[in-house]
PLY file of the C-alpha trace (Angstrom):
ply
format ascii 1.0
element vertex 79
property float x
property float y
property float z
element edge 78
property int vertex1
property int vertex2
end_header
9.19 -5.52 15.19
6.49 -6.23 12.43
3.65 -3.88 12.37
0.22 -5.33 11.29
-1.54 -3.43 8.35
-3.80 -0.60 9.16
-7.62 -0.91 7.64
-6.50 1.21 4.53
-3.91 -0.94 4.02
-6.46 -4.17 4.15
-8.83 -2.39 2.07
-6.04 -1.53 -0.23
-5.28 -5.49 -0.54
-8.98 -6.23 -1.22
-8.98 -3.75 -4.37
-5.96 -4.93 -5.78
-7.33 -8.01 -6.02
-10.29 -6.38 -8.10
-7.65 -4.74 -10.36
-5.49 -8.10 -10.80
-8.81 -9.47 -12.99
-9.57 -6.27 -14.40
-12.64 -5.46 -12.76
-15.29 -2.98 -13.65
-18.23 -1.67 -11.40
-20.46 -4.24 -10.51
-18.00 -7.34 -10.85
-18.05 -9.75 -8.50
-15.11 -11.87 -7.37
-15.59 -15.36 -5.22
-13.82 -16.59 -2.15
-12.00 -18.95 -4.35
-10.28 -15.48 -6.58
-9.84 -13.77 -3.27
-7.63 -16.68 -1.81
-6.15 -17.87 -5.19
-4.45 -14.25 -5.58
-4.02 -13.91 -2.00
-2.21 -16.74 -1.48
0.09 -16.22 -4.60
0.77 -12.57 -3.42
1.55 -14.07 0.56
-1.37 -12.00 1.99
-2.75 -13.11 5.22
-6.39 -14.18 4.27
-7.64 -12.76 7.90
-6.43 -9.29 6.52
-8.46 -9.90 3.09
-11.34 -10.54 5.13
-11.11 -7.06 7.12
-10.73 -5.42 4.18
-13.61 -6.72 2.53
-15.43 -5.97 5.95
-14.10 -2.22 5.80
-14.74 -1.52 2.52
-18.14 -2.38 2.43
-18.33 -0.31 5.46
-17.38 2.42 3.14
-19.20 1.75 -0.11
-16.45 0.22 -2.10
-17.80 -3.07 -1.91
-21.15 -5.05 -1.29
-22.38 -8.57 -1.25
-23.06 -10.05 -4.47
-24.22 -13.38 -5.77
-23.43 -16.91 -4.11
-21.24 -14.83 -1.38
-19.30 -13.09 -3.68
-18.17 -9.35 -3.18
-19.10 -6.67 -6.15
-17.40 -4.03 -6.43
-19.29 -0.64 -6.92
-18.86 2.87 -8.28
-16.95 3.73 -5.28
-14.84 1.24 -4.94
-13.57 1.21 -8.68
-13.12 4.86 -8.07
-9.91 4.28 -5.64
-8.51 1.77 -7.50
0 1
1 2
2 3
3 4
4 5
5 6
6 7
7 8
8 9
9 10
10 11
11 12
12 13
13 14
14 15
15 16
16 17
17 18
18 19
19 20
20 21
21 22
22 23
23 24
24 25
25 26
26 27
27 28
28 29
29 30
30 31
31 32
32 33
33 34
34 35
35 36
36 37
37 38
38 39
39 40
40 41
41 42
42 43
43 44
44 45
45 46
46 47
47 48
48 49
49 50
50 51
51 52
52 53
53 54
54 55
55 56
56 57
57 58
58 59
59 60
60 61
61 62
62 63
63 64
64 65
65 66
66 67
67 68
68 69
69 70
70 71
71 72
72 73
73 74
74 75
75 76
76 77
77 78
């Protein structure tokens, strides 16, 4: 039986992401980057979603410009 990813494992996803484009503190992906990457690496974009949810939750990311998500101090900490 196929498990479904735990929250770390969605947040995980989200910061990955942030590393594919090289990110720094205070870079901000769109929707488009999220789902481009996403899609190429067969995530579910649901999951993506929860992690962005959790891991602004925890500091690692917050809203930035035209709906993106910036990622902070935090967040480029644990990649």
């Amino acid at each position: 039986m196929a498990t479904l990813p735990t929250d770390d494992e969605k947040v995980r996803m989200v910061l990955d992401i942030f590393k594919h484009f090289g990110s720094r503190p205070g870079h901000a992906l769109g929707a488009k980057n999220f789902t481009a990457v996403g899609a190429k690496a067969g995530l579910n974009m649901s999951d993506i979603a929860d992690g962005i949810r959790v891991g602004g939750e925890r500091g690692l990311f917050e809203d930035g410009p035209n709906n993106s998500v910036k990622l902070t101090d935090a967040g480029f900490a644990e990649m």
